[in-house]
RODO-661849 format. One record per residue: residue number from 1; residue in one letter; x, y, z of N, C-alpha, C, O in turn. Coordinates in Angstrom, 3 decimals, padded with zeros to 6 digits. Example, Ala and Ser with C-alpha at 12.3 -4.5 7.8 and 13.67 -1.06 7.14 Angstrom:
// residues 2
+-----+------+----------+----------+----------+----------+----------+----------+----------+----------+----------+----------+----------+----------+
: pos : code :     n_c1 :     n_c2 :     n_c3 :    ca_c1 :    ca_c2 :    ca_c3 :     c_c1 :     c_c2 :     c_c3 :     o_c1 :     o_c2 :     o_c3 :
+-----+------+----------+----------+----------+----------+----------+----------+----------+----------+----------+----------+----------+----------+
:   1 :    a :  013.190 : -005.690 :  007.800 :  012.300 : -004.500 :  007.800 :  013.200 : -003.300 :  007.800 :  014.236 : -003.319 :  008.465 :
:   2 :    s :  012.850 : -002.250 :  007.080 :  013.670 : -001.060 :  007.140 :  012.900 :  000.030 :  007.870 :  013.409 :  001.138 :  008.039 :
+-----+------+----------+----------+----------+----------+----------+----------+----------+----------+----------+----------+----------+----------+
// end
This chain:
// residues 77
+-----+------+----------+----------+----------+----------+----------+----------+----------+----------+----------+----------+----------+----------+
: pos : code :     n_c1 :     n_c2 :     n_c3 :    ca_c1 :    ca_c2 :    ca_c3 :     c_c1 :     c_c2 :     c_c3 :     o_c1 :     o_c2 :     o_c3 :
+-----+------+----------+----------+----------+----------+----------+----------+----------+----------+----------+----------+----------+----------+
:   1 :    x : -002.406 : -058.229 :  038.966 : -001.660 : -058.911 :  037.923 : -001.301 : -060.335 :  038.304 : -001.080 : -061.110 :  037.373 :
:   2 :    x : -001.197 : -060.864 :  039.773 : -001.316 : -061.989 :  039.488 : -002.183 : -063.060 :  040.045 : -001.932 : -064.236 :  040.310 :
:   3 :    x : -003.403 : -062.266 :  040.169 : -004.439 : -063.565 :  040.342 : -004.671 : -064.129 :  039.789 : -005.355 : -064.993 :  040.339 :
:   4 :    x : -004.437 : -064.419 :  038.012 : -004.263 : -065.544 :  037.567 : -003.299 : -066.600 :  038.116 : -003.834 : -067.667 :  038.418 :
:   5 :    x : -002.243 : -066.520 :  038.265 : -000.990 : -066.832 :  038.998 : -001.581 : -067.556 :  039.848 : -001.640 : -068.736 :  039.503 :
:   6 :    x : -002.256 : -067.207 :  041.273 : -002.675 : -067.399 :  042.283 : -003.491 : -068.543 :  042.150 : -003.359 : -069.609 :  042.751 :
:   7 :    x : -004.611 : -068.139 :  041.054 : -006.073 : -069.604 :  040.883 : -005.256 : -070.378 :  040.327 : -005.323 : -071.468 :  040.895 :
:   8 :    x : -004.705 : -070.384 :  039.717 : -004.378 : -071.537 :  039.097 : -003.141 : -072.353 :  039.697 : -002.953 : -073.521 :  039.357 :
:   9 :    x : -002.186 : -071.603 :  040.730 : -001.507 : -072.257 :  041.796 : -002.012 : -073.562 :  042.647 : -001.797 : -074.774 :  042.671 :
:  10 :    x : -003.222 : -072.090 :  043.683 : -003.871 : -072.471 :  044.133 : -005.230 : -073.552 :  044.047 : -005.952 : -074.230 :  044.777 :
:  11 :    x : -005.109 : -073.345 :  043.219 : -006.144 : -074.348 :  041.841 : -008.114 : -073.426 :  042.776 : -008.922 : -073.929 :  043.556 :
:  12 :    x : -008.094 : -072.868 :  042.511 : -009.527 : -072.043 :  042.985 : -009.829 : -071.136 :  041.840 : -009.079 : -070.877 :  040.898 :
:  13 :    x : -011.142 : -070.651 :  042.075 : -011.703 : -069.781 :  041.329 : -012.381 : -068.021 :  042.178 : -013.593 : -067.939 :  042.373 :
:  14 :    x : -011.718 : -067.153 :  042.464 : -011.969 : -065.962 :  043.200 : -012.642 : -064.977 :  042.404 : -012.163 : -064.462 :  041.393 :
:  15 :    x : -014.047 : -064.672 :  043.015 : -014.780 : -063.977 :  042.691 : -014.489 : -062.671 :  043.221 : -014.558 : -061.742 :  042.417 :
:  16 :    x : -014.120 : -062.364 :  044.627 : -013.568 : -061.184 :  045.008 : -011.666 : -061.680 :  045.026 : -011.164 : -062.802 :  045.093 :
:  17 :    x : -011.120 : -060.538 :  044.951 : -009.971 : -060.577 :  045.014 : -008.840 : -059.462 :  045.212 : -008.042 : -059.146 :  044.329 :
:  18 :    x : -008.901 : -058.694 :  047.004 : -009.162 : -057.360 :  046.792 : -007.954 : -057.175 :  048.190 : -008.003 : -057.478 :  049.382 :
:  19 :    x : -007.056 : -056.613 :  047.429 : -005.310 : -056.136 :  048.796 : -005.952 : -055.502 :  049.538 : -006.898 : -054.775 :  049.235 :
:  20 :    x : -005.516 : -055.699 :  050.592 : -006.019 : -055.208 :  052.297 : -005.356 : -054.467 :  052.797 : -005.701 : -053.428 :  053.362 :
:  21 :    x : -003.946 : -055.039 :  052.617 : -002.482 : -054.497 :  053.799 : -001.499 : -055.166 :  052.942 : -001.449 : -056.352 :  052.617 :
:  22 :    x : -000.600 : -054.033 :  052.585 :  000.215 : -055.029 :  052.050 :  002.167 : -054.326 :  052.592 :  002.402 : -053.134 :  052.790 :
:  23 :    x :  003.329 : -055.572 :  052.715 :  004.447 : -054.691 :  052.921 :  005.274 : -054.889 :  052.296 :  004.981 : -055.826 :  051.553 :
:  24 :    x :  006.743 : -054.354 :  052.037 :  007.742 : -054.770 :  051.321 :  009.039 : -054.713 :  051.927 :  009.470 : -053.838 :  052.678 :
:  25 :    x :  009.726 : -055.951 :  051.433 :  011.165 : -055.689 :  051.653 :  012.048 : -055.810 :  050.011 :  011.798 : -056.404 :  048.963 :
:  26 :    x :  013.070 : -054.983 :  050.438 :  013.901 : -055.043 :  049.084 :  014.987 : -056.011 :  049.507 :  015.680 : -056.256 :  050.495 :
:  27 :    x :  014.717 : -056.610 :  047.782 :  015.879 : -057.591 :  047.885 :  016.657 : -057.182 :  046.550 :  017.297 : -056.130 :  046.537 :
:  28 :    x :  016.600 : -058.086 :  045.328 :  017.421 : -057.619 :  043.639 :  016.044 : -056.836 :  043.345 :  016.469 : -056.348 :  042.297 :
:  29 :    x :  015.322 : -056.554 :  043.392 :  013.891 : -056.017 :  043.026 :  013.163 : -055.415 :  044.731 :  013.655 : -054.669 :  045.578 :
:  30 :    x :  011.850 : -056.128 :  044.684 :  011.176 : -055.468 :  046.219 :  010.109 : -057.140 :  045.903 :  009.799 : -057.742 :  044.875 :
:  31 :    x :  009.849 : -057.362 :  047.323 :  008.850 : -058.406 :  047.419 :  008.021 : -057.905 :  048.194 :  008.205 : -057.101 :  049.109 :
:  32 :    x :  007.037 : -058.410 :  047.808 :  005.893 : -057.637 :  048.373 :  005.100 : -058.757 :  048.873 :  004.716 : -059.616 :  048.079 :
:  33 :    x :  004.753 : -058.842 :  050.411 :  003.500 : -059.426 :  051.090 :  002.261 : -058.860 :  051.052 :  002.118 : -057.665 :  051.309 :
:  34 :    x :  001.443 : -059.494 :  050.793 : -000.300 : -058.935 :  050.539 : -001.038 : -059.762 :  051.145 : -001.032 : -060.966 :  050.884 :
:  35 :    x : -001.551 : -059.382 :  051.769 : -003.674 : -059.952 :  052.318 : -004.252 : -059.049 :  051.312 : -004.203 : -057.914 :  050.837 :
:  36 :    x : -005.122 : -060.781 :  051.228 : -005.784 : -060.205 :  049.911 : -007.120 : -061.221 :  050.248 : -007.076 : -062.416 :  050.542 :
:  37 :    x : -008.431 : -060.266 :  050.091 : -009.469 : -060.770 :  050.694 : -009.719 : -061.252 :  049.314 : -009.600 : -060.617 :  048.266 :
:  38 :    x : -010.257 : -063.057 :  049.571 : -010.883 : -063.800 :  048.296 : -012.269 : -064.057 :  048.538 : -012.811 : -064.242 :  047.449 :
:  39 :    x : -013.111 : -064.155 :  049.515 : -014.365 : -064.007 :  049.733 : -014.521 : -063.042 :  050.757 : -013.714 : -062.268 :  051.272 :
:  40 :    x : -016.506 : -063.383 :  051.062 : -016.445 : -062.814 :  052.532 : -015.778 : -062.572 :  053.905 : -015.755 : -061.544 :  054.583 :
:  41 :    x : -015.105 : -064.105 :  054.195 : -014.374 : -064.385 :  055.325 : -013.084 : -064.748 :  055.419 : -012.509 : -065.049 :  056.465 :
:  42 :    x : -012.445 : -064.717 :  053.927 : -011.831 : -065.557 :  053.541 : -010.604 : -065.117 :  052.800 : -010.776 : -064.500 :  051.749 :
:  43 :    x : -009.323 : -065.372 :  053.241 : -008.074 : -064.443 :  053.399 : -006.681 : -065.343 :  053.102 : -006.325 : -066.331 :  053.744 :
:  44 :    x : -005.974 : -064.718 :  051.926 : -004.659 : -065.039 :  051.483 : -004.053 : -064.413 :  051.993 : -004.280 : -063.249 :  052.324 :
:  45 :    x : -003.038 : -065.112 :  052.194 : -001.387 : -064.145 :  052.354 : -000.239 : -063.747 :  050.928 :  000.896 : -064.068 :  051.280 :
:  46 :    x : -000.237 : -063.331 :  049.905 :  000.529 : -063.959 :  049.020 :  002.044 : -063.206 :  049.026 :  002.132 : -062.272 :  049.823 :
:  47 :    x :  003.245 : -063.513 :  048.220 :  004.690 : -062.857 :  048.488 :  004.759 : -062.756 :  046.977 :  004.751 : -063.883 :  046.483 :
:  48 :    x :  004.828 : -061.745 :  046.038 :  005.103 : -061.146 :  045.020 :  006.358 : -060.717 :  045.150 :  006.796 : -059.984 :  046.037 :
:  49 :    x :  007.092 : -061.322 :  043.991 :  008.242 : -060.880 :  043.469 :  007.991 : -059.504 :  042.263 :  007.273 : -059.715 :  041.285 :
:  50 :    x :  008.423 : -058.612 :  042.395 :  008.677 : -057.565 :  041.362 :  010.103 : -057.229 :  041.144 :  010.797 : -056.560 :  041.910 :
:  51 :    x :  010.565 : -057.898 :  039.735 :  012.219 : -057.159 :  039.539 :  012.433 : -055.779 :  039.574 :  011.653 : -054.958 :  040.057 :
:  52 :    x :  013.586 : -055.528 :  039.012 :  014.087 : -054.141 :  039.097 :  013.893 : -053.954 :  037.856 :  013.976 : -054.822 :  036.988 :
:  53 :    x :  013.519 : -052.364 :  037.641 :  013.035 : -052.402 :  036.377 :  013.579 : -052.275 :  034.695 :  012.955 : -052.394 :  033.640 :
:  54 :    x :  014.501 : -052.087 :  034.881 :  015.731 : -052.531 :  033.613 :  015.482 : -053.951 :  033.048 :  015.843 : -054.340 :  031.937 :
:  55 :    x :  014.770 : -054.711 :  034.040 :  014.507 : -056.403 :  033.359 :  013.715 : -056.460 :  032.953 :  013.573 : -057.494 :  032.301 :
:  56 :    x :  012.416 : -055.384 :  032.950 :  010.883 : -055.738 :  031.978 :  010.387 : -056.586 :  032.422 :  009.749 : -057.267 :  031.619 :
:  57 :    x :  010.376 : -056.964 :  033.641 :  008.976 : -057.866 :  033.710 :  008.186 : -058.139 :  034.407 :  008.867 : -057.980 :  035.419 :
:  58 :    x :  007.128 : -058.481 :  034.826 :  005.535 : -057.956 :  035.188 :  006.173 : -059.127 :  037.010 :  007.009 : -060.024 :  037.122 :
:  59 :    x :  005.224 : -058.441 :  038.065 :  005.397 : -059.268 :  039.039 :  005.056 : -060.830 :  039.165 :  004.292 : -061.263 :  038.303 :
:  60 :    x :  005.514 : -061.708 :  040.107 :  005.336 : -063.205 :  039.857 :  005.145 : -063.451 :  041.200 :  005.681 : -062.798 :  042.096 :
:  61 :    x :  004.370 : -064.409 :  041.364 :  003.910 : -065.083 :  042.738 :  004.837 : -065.859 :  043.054 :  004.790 : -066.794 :  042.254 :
:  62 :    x :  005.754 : -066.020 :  043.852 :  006.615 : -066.662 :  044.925 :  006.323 : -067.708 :  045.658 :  006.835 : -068.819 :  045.791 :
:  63 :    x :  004.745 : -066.775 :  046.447 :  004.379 : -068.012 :  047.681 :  003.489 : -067.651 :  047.939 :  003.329 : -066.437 :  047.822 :
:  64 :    x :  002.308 : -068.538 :  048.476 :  001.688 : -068.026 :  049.008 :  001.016 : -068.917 :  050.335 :  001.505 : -069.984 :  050.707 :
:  65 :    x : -000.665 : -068.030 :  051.225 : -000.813 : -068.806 :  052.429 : -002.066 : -068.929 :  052.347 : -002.592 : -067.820 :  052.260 :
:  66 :    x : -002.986 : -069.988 :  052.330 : -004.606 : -070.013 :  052.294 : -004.371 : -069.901 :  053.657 : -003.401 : -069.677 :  054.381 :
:  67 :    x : -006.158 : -070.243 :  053.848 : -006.695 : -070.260 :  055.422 : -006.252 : -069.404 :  056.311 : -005.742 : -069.836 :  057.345 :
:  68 :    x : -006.367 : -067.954 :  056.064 : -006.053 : -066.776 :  056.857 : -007.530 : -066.211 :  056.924 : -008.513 : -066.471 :  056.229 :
:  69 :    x : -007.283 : -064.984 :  058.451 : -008.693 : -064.046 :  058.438 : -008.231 : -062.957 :  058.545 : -007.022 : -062.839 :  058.744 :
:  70 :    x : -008.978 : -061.960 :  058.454 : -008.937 : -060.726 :  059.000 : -007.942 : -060.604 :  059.424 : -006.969 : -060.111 :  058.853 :
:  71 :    x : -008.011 : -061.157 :  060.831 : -006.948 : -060.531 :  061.950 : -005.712 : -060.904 :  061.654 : -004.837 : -060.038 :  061.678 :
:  72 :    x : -005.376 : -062.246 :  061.318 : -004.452 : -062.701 :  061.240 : -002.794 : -061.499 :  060.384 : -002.775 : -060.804 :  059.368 :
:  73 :    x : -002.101 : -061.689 :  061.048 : -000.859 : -060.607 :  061.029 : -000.151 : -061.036 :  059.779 :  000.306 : -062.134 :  059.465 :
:  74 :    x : -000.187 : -059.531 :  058.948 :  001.074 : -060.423 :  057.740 :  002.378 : -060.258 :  058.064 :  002.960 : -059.246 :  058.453 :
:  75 :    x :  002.802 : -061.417 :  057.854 :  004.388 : -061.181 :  058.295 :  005.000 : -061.729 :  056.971 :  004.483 : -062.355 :  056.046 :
:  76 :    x :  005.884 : -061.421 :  057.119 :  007.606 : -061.930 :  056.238 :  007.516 : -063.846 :  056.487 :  007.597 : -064.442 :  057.561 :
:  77 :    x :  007.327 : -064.441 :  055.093 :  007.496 : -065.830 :  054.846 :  008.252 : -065.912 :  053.868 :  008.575 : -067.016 :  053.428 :
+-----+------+----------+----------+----------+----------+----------+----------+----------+----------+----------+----------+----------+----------+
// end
C-alpha cells in the first residue's frame, strides 16, 4: 500500500517491490520498519506509520533509506 508513496517520494520507478524482514514498535498506532527488495541488488529501508484503528486510515510512509543490501541490518530510524 505504499509504494506509490515511496516512487514518488523517492522519485523512482520499482519494478520489483517485495518485504524481506520487517519489525515493529508501538507508538499511538505501530510503525513498522521494512526491507524491501526494489531490484536485483537493490534494497530500501522504509518506516510505515499505521494508526490505531478507530481512525480509518490506510498506512503512510514516514521515512525512508535508499542504498541498502541484503545484509545490511534493519534497525529503528
Amino acid at each position: 500500500q505504499v509504494k506509490p508513496q515511496f516512487q514518488s517520494r523517492a522519485n523512482i520507478n520499482c519494478d520489483v517491490f517485495t518485504a524481506i524482514v520487517y519489525r515493529t514498535q508501538v507508538v499511538a498506532g505501530t510503525m513498522y520498519f521494512i526491507k524491501v527488495q526494489v531490484s536485483d541488488d537493490q534494497y530500501v529501508h522504509l518506516k510505515v506509520f499505521q494508526s490505531l484503528p478507530h481512525e480509518n486510515q490506510g498506512p503512510s510512509l514516514a521515512n525512508f533509506q535508499t542504498g541498502k543490501t541484503k545484509d545490511d541490518p534493519l534497525t529503528y530510524f
